[in-house]
N, C-alpha and C positions, 0 to 999 in steps of 0.2 A: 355117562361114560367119561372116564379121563384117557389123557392116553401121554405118555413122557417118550422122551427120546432117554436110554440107559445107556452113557459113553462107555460100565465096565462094561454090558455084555455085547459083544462083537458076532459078528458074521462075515469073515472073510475081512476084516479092518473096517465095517462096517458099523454104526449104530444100530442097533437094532430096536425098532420100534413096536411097545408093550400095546395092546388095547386091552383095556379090563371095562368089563360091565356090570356095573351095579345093577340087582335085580330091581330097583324102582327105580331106573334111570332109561329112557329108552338110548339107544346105544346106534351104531352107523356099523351099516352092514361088512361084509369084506366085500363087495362090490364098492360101494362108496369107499373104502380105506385102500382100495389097486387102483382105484379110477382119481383119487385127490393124490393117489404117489406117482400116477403117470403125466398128471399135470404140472406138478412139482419138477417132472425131469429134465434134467437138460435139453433132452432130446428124446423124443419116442423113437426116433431110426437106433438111436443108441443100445436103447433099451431094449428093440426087437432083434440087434446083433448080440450084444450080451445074454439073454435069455433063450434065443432060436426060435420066437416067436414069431409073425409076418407083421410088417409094419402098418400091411392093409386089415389086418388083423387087430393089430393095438389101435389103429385109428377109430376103427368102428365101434371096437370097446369104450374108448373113452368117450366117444360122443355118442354112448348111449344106442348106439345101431344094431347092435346085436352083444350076448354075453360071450363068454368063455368056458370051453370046456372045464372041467375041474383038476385034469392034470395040467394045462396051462395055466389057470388060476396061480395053482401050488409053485408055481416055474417062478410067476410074475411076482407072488408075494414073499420067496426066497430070497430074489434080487432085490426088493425091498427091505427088507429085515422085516415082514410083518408076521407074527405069530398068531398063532388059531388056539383058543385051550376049552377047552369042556371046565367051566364051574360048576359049581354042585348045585342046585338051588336050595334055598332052604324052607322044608316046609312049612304051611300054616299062613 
């Protein structure tokens, strides 16, 4: 997997952050790419007022205590700039 930071494409004045997976490459879940961007943050209280998520919430996610709904997911990886895409695989 590689993954860049793209300064043109924006989110709100935002980088937004590409993850692409090569099919012979094993790749880092969107678990591990919300959970290495919440460590990255200034602040998880920050990050549970900007998003609306509960900070006892973001705590337990990051250290692994319990997951995330999938409409919180999508919350947490917006304010991230992280993107989800469907590649095609290719057969054979």
């Amino acid at each position: 997997m590689w993954e860049k930071r793209n300064p043109g494409l924006t989110d709100a004045g935002r980088a937004v952050r590409i993850a692409t997976m090569p099919a012979h490459k094993t790749h880092k879940t969107m678990t591990q790419l919300l959970r290495e961007s919440l460590a990255e943050a200034d602040s998880i209280r920050g990050v549970a007022k900007a998003t609306g998520l509960t900070h006892v919430s973001l705590v337990r996610f990051a250290n692994g205590e319990q997951s995330l709904r999938l409409d919180l997911a999508d919350k947490l990886a917006a304010h991230f700039g992280i993107e989800c895409r469907r590649v095609r695989r290719r057969e054979g």
